[in-house]
N, C-alpha and C positions, 0 to 999 in steps of 0.2 A: 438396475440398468437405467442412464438418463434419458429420457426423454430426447428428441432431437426438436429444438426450436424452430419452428417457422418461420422463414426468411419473409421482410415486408418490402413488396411491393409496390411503389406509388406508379399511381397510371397516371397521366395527363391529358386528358380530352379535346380535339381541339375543336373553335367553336369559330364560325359555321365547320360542320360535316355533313356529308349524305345526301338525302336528293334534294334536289333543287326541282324550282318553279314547273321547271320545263317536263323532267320527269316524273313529278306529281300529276300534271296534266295528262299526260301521257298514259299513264296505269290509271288514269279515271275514267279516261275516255272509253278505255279496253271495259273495264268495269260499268260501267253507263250503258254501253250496248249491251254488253251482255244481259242487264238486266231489261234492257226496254227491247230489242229485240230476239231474246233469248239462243242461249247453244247452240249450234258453232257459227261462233264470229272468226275470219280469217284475219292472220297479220302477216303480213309483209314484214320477213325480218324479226328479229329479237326486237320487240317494242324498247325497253332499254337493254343494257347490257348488264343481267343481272341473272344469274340462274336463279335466284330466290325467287325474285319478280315474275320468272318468265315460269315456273315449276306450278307457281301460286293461280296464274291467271290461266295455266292450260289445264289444272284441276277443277276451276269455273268453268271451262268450256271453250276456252279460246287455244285454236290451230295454230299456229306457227308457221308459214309458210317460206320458199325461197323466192319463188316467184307467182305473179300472179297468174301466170296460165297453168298452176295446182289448185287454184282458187274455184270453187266448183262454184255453175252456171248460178245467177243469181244470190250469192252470199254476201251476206255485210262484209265488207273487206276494209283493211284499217292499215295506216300506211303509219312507220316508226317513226318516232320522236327524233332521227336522223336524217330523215327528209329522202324525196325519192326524186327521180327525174325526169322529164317529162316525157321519153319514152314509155317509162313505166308506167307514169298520167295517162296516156296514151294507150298506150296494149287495156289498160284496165276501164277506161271509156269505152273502146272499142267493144268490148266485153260486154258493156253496162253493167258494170258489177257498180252495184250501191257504194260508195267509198267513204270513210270517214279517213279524213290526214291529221292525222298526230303530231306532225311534225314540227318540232319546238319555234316559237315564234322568232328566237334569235336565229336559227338555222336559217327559216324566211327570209330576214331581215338581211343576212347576208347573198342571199338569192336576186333581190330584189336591188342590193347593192351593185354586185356584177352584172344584171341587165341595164340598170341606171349606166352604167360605163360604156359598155359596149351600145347604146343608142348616141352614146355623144362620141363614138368612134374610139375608142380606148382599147385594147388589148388587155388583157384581163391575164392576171397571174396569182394565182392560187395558193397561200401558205397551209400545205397540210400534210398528212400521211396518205401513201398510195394505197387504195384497196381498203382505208376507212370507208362504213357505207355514206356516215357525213360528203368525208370528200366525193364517192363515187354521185350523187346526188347531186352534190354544188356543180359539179362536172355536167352536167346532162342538163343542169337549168340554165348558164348561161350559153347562150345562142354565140357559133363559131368555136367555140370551147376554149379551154384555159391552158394555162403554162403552170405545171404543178412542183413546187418545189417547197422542200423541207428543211433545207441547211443551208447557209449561207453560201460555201464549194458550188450548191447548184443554180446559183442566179450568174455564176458565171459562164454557164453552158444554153443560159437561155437565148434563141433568135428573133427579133420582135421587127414588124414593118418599118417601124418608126417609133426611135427610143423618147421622142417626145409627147408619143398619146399611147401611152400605158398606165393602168393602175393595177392596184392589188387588193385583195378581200383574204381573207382569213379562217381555217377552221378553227370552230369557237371554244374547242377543248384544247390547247395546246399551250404550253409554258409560257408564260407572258416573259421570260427571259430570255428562251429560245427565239418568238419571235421577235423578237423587239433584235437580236441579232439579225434575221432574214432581213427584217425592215432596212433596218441601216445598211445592208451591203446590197440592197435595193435601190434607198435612195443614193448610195455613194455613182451606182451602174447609170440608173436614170434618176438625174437631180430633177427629171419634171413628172415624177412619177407621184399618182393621187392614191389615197386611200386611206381607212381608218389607222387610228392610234390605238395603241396598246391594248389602252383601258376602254377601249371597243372590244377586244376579247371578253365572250360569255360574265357574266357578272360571278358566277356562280361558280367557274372557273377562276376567276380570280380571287375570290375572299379564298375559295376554299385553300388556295397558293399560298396564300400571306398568314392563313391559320398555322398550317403545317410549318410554315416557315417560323413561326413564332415557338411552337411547341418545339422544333425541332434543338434548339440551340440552349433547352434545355434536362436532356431525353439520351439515355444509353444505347436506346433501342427505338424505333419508328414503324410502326406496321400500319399498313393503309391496307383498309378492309374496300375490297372492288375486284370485278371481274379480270382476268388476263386478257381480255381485248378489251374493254375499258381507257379507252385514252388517256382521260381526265385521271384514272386513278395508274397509269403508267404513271404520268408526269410527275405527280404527287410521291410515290416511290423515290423516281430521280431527282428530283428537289432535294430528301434527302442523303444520298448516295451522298451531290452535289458539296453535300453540307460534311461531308465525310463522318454521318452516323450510318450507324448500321440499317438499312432500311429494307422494309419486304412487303409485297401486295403476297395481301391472305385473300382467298374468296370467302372464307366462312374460319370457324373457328378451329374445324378439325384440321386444317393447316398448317398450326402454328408446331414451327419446330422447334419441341424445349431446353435443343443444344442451343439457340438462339438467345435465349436467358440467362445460360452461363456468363456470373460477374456483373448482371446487369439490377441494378437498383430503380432506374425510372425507368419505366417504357411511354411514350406517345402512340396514341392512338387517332386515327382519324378515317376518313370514307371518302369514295368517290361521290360522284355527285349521282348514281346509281343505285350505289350500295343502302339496301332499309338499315336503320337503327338497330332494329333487330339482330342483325348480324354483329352487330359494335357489341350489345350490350352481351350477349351470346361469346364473342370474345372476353370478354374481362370476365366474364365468370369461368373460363377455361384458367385463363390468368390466375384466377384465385385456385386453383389448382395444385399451384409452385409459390404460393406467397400469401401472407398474409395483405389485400389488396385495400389501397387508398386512393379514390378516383378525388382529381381536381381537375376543373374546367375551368381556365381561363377565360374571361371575356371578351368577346367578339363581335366581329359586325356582327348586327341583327337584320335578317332576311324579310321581309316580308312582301314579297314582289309574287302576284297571280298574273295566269295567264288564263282569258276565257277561252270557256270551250268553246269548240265546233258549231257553228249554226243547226246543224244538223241535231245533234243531241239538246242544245238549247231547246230549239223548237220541238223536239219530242218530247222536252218536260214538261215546255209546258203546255203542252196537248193533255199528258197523263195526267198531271195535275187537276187538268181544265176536267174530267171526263171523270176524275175521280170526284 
Protein backbone atom coordinates (compact mmCIF):
# COMPACT_ATOMS: atom_id res chain seq x y z
CA UNK A 1 0.00 0.00 0.00
CA UNK A 2 1.58 3.50 -1.04
CA UNK A 3 2.02 5.91 1.07
CA UNK A 4 0.01 9.13 0.53
CA UNK A 5 2.43 12.09 -0.03
CA UNK A 6 2.09 15.33 1.84
CA UNK A 7 0.93 18.16 -0.14
CA UNK A 8 3.44 21.51 0.49
CA UNK A 9 2.29 24.40 1.68
CA UNK A 10 3.95 27.84 1.28
CA UNK A 11 2.64 30.41 3.85
CA UNK A 12 3.54 34.06 3.31
CA UNK A 13 3.94 36.34 6.08
CA UNK A 14 3.15 39.74 5.78
CA UNK A 15 5.43 42.08 7.36
CA UNK A 16 4.35 44.71 9.48
CA UNK A 17 1.59 42.32 11.36
CA UNK A 18 0.03 42.39 14.88
CA UNK A 19 0.08 44.91 17.48
CA UNK A 20 0.97 48.07 17.10
CA UNK A 21 2.53 50.93 19.22
CA UNK A 22 -0.76 51.96 20.53
CA UNK A 23 -1.93 48.42 21.66
CA UNK A 24 1.44 47.49 23.27
CA UNK A 25 0.88 50.47 25.44
CA UNK A 26 -2.18 49.62 26.25
CA UNK A 27 -1.76 45.81 27.77
CA UNK A 28 1.30 47.44 29.55
CA UNK A 29 -0.48 49.80 31.22
CA UNK A 30 -3.14 46.94 32.39
CA UNK A 31 0.03 44.94 33.27
CA UNK A 32 1.96 47.99 35.16
CA UNK A 33 -1.08 48.35 37.52
CA UNK A 34 -1.55 45.37 38.14
CA UNK A 35 1.68 44.83 39.39
CA UNK A 36 2.22 48.29 41.22
CA UNK A 37 -1.23 48.38 42.62
CA UNK A 38 -2.10 44.99 42.82
CA UNK A 39 -5.64 42.72 41.93
CA UNK A 40 -8.45 43.96 40.84
CA UNK A 41 -7.86 46.72 38.46
CA UNK A 42 -11.01 47.72 36.54
CA UNK A 43 -11.32 48.42 32.55
CA UNK A 44 -13.51 50.09 30.86
CA UNK A 45 -14.29 47.96 27.84
CA UNK A 46 -12.16 45.31 26.21
CA UNK A 47 -8.70 47.15 26.54
CA UNK A 48 -8.07 45.99 22.94
CA UNK A 49 -10.07 43.86 20.85
CA UNK A 50 -8.56 40.58 21.42
CA UNK A 51 -10.04 37.68 23.41
CA UNK A 52 -6.33 36.38 23.74
CA UNK A 53 -5.37 39.78 25.33
CA UNK A 54 -8.44 40.28 27.38
CA UNK A 55 -8.53 36.18 28.73
CA UNK A 56 -4.63 36.69 29.60
CA UNK A 57 -5.04 40.04 31.67
CA UNK A 58 -8.44 39.00 33.43
CA UNK A 59 -6.32 35.66 34.62
CA UNK A 60 -3.71 38.54 36.18
CA UNK A 61 -6.42 40.03 37.91
CA UNK A 62 -7.89 42.50 35.75
CA UNK A 63 -12.13 43.09 35.45
CA UNK A 64 -13.54 43.94 32.40
CA UNK A 65 -16.22 46.27 32.90
CA UNK A 66 -19.21 48.12 30.66
CA UNK A 67 -19.47 50.92 32.48
CA UNK A 68 -18.00 52.66 35.21
CA UNK A 69 -20.82 52.79 37.67
CA UNK A 70 -19.92 48.58 38.02
CA UNK A 71 -16.49 50.01 38.99
CA UNK A 72 -16.51 49.43 42.79
CA UNK A 73 -15.87 52.67 45.18
CA UNK A 74 -12.27 53.55 45.08
CA UNK A 75 -10.67 51.05 42.44
CA UNK A 76 -7.90 51.68 39.98
CA UNK A 77 -10.07 51.99 36.87
CA UNK A 78 -8.30 52.15 33.34
CA UNK A 79 -9.95 53.50 30.33
CA UNK A 80 -9.38 51.38 26.69
CA UNK A 81 -6.86 52.05 24.10
CA UNK A 82 -10.29 53.32 22.08
CA UNK A 83 -10.65 56.30 24.12
CA UNK A 84 -13.79 57.21 26.09
CA UNK A 85 -15.84 60.45 26.39
CA UNK A 86 -16.11 62.95 28.44
CA UNK A 87 -19.10 62.09 30.04
CA UNK A 88 -17.59 58.98 30.98
CA UNK A 89 -14.37 61.43 32.11
CA UNK A 90 -17.00 62.72 34.12
CA UNK A 91 -19.33 60.04 35.70
CA UNK A 92 -15.74 58.49 36.83
CA UNK A 93 -14.30 61.89 38.34
CA UNK A 94 -17.47 62.35 39.91
CA UNK A 95 -16.86 58.93 41.49
CA UNK A 96 -12.99 59.69 42.20
CA UNK A 97 -12.28 56.64 41.12
CA UNK A 98 -8.25 56.69 40.67
CA UNK A 99 -8.04 56.54 36.56
CA UNK A 100 -5.39 55.57 34.35
CA UNK A 101 -6.55 56.34 30.28
CA UNK A 102 -5.06 54.09 27.92
CA UNK A 103 -6.28 55.49 25.24
CA UNK A 104 -3.97 55.40 22.21
CA UNK A 105 -2.31 58.69 21.56
CA UNK A 106 -3.42 58.79 17.81
CA UNK A 107 -7.17 58.27 19.13
CA UNK A 108 -6.12 61.76 21.21
CA UNK A 109 -4.71 63.31 18.47
CA UNK A 110 -7.62 63.02 16.67
CA UNK A 111 -9.79 64.40 19.63
CA UNK A 112 -7.73 67.14 20.08
CA UNK A 113 -8.22 67.68 16.21
CA UNK A 114 -12.06 67.98 16.25
CA UNK A 115 -11.88 70.43 19.25
CA UNK A 116 -9.16 72.50 17.33
CA UNK A 117 -12.12 72.88 14.64
CA UNK A 118 -15.00 73.46 16.52
CA UNK A 119 -12.96 76.54 18.55
CA UNK A 120 -12.36 78.18 15.07
CA UNK A 121 -16.13 77.50 14.55
CA UNK A 122 -16.08 74.66 12.15
CA UNK A 123 -18.75 71.87 12.18
CA UNK A 124 -17.06 68.81 12.52
CA UNK A 125 -17.90 65.49 10.48
CA UNK A 126 -16.71 62.27 11.52
CA UNK A 127 -15.45 59.39 9.01
CA UNK A 128 -16.26 56.11 11.01
CA UNK A 129 -18.39 53.06 11.98
CA UNK A 130 -21.59 53.75 14.32
CA UNK A 131 -21.36 51.99 17.52
CA UNK A 132 -17.43 51.51 17.32
CA UNK A 133 -16.31 52.38 20.99
CA UNK A 134 -13.41 54.66 18.98
CA UNK A 135 -16.27 56.42 17.28
CA UNK A 136 -18.66 56.30 20.35
CA UNK A 137 -15.61 58.19 22.24
CA UNK A 138 -14.55 60.75 19.43
CA UNK A 139 -18.43 61.55 19.56
CA UNK A 140 -18.52 62.63 23.19
CA UNK A 141 -15.16 64.66 22.96
CA UNK A 142 -15.85 67.02 20.59
CA UNK A 143 -18.01 69.75 22.16
CA UNK A 144 -21.73 70.30 20.04
CA UNK A 145 -21.15 66.82 18.50
CA UNK A 146 -20.45 65.43 15.16
CA UNK A 147 -21.98 64.32 11.58
CA UNK A 148 -21.12 60.57 11.46
CA UNK A 149 -20.67 59.04 8.22
CA UNK A 150 -19.18 55.89 6.65
CA UNK A 151 -19.73 55.97 2.86
CA UNK A 152 -19.63 58.29 0.39
CA UNK A 153 -24.09 57.86 -0.25
CA UNK A 154 -23.89 59.44 3.29
CA UNK A 155 -22.37 62.86 2.93
CA UNK A 156 -25.04 63.33 0.79
CA UNK A 157 -27.74 63.37 3.61
CA UNK A 158 -25.59 65.52 5.75
CA UNK A 159 -27.24 69.34 6.92
CA UNK A 160 -24.32 71.68 8.02
CA UNK A 161 -24.93 75.69 9.05
CA UNK A 162 -22.77 76.84 6.78
CA UNK A 163 -21.13 74.66 3.97
CA UNK A 164 -18.15 76.95 4.16
CA UNK A 165 -16.90 76.26 8.04
CA UNK A 166 -16.89 72.44 8.13
CA UNK A 167 -14.15 69.97 8.66
CA UNK A 168 -13.60 66.45 9.10
CA UNK A 169 -11.41 63.96 11.32
CA UNK A 170 -11.26 60.36 10.85
CA UNK A 171 -11.51 56.89 12.77
CA UNK A 172 -7.96 55.81 12.70
CA UNK A 173 -8.73 52.12 11.79
CA UNK A 174 -10.48 52.26 8.67
CA UNK A 175 -9.49 51.60 4.83
CA UNK A 176 -7.29 54.26 3.62
CA UNK A 177 -9.23 53.55 0.35
CA UNK A 178 -12.55 53.71 1.69
CA UNK A 179 -11.72 56.86 3.20
CA UNK A 180 -9.90 58.61 0.76
CA UNK A 181 -13.51 57.91 -1.06
CA UNK A 182 -15.53 59.75 1.87
CA UNK A 183 -12.97 62.44 1.62
CA UNK A 184 -13.39 63.09 -2.01
CA UNK A 185 -17.24 63.23 -2.09
CA UNK A 186 -16.67 65.52 0.95
CA UNK A 187 -14.44 67.79 -0.69
CA UNK A 188 -16.44 67.53 -4.10
CA UNK A 189 -20.02 68.72 -1.37
CA UNK A 190 -17.90 71.34 0.51
CA UNK A 191 -14.77 72.45 -1.79
CA UNK A 192 -13.88 74.69 1.64
CA UNK A 193 -14.00 71.81 3.76
CA UNK A 194 -10.42 71.22 6.14
CA UNK A 195 -8.99 68.19 7.56
CA UNK A 196 -6.37 65.65 7.53
CA UNK A 197 -5.09 63.46 4.44
CA UNK A 198 -5.18 59.98 4.09
CA UNK A 199 -1.77 59.22 5.32
CA UNK A 200 -3.09 60.85 8.68
CA UNK A 201 -4.89 57.51 9.15
CA UNK A 202 -3.38 55.53 12.11
CA UNK A 203 0.28 54.60 10.83
CA UNK A 204 -0.20 51.13 11.92
CA UNK A 205 -3.38 50.90 10.04
CA UNK A 206 -1.85 51.67 7.15
CA UNK A 207 1.51 49.64 6.77
CA UNK A 208 -0.48 46.86 7.97
CA UNK A 209 -2.99 47.83 4.58
CA UNK A 210 -0.14 47.90 2.17
CA UNK A 211 1.47 44.61 3.70
CA UNK A 212 -1.60 42.52 3.14
CA UNK A 213 -1.88 44.28 -0.16
CA UNK A 214 1.42 43.20 -1.01
CA UNK A 215 1.01 39.43 0.13
CA UNK A 216 -2.23 39.33 -1.30
CA UNK A 217 -1.40 39.47 -5.13
CA UNK A 218 0.53 36.83 -4.45
CA UNK A 219 -1.64 34.16 -2.17
CA UNK A 220 -4.53 31.41 -3.17
CA UNK A 221 -5.92 32.03 0.07
CA UNK A 222 -5.67 35.34 2.73
CA UNK A 223 -6.47 34.77 6.39
CA UNK A 224 -6.09 37.57 8.87
CA UNK A 225 -5.88 36.42 12.31
CA UNK A 226 -8.11 39.44 14.48
CA UNK A 227 -11.13 39.56 16.57
CA UNK A 228 -14.81 39.82 14.61
CA UNK A 229 -15.22 43.37 16.15
CA UNK A 230 -11.80 44.36 15.21
CA UNK A 231 -12.05 47.08 12.68
CA UNK A 232 -8.54 47.28 11.51
CA UNK A 233 -8.69 43.46 11.03
CA UNK A 234 -12.36 43.68 9.24
CA UNK A 235 -10.66 45.97 6.69
CA UNK A 236 -7.79 43.85 6.25
CA UNK A 237 -10.18 40.76 5.38
CA UNK A 238 -11.86 43.24 2.77
CA UNK A 239 -8.82 44.36 1.21
CA UNK A 240 -8.62 41.11 0.13
CA UNK A 241 -12.13 40.12 -0.84
CA UNK A 242 -11.46 43.44 -2.80
CA UNK A 243 -8.51 41.93 -4.49
CA UNK A 244 -10.89 38.89 -5.52
CA UNK A 245 -8.71 36.27 -3.26
CA UNK A 246 -10.40 34.15 -1.09
CA UNK A 247 -10.09 35.89 2.32
CA UNK A 248 -11.18 35.24 6.09
CA UNK A 249 -10.58 36.80 9.68
CA UNK A 250 -9.72 33.73 11.97
CA UNK A 251 -9.76 34.65 15.82
CA UNK A 252 -7.41 31.87 16.69
CA UNK A 253 -6.30 28.89 14.83
CA UNK A 254 -9.23 26.52 15.86
CA UNK A 255 -11.05 28.57 13.09
CA UNK A 256 -9.57 27.76 10.22
CA UNK A 257 -11.87 25.85 7.78
CA UNK A 258 -9.95 23.03 6.07
CA UNK A 259 -12.62 23.05 3.12
CA UNK A 260 -10.83 26.55 2.69
CA UNK A 261 -7.45 24.84 1.51
CA UNK A 262 -9.08 22.80 -1.10
CA UNK A 263 -6.74 23.50 -4.30
CA UNK A 264 -4.86 25.93 -2.50
CA UNK A 265 -0.88 26.14 -2.70
CA UNK A 266 0.08 29.55 -1.05
CA UNK A 267 -1.79 30.94 1.77
CA UNK A 268 -0.99 34.67 3.24
CA UNK A 269 -1.11 35.21 6.54
CA UNK A 270 -1.34 38.34 8.37
CA UNK A 271 -2.97 40.08 12.01
CA UNK A 272 -4.76 42.88 13.10
CA UNK A 273 -3.12 45.38 14.79
CA UNK A 274 -4.59 43.48 18.10
CA UNK A 275 -4.07 40.16 17.30
CA UNK A 276 -0.45 38.63 19.47
CA UNK A 277 2.01 36.76 17.34
CA UNK A 278 1.17 34.07 19.16
CA UNK A 279 -1.95 33.42 17.47
CA UNK A 280 -0.10 33.70 13.81
CA UNK A 281 2.33 31.42 14.85
CA UNK A 282 -0.37 28.94 16.59
CA UNK A 283 -1.94 29.15 12.94
CA UNK A 284 0.71 28.00 10.81
CA UNK A 285 1.37 25.20 12.82
CA UNK A 286 -2.39 24.15 12.37
CA UNK A 287 -1.43 24.81 8.63
CA UNK A 288 1.11 22.22 8.99
CA UNK A 289 -1.50 20.00 9.81
CA UNK A 290 -2.70 19.64 5.82
CA UNK A 291 0.79 20.40 4.30
CA UNK A 292 4.00 20.10 4.34
CA UNK A 293 4.67 24.02 5.59
CA UNK A 294 7.23 26.76 3.99
CA UNK A 295 6.95 30.22 5.86
CA UNK A 296 8.43 33.28 3.76
CA UNK A 297 8.12 36.86 4.98
CA UNK A 298 8.63 39.35 2.72
CA UNK A 299 9.99 42.66 3.65
CA UNK A 300 8.40 45.45 5.16
CA UNK A 301 8.26 48.73 6.65
CA UNK A 302 9.88 48.40 9.87
CA UNK A 303 7.86 49.77 12.95
CA UNK A 304 9.54 51.08 15.54
CA UNK A 305 7.26 54.06 16.98
CA UNK A 306 6.73 54.05 21.31
CA UNK A 307 4.23 55.65 22.91
CA UNK A 308 5.01 56.74 26.76
CA UNK A 309 3.20 55.75 29.38
CA UNK A 310 0.75 57.48 31.72
CA UNK A 311 2.18 59.88 34.23
CA UNK A 312 0.66 58.16 36.57
CA UNK A 313 2.40 54.69 36.30
CA UNK A 314 5.60 56.75 35.16
CA UNK A 315 5.72 58.23 38.40
CA UNK A 316 4.88 54.91 40.38
CA UNK A 317 8.12 53.61 38.85
CA UNK A 318 9.77 55.62 39.85
CA UNK A 319 8.77 55.86 43.39
CA UNK A 320 9.16 51.73 43.46
CA UNK A 321 12.35 51.97 42.06
CA UNK A 322 13.39 55.01 44.37
CA UNK A 323 12.02 52.89 47.67
CA UNK A 324 13.46 49.85 46.36
Amino acid sequence: MATETKRNLRVILAQPRGFCAGVERAIEIVERALDLYGPPVYVRHEIVHNKRVVDTLRQQGAVFVEEVDEVPEGAVTIFSAHGISEAVEAEARRRNLPVIDATCPLVSKVHKEGQSHVRNNREVILIGHAGHPEVEGTQGRIPGGVHLVTTPEDVTTIKVRDSDKVAYVTQTTLSVDDTRDVIEALKKRFPEIVGPDVKDICYATQNRQVSARNIAAHVDLLLVVGAQNSSNSNRLRDLGLELEVPSYLVDDAAALDPAWLDGVETVGVTAGASAPEELVQELIERLSEFGDVTVDTPPGVEENITFKLPRELADETVTRAARA
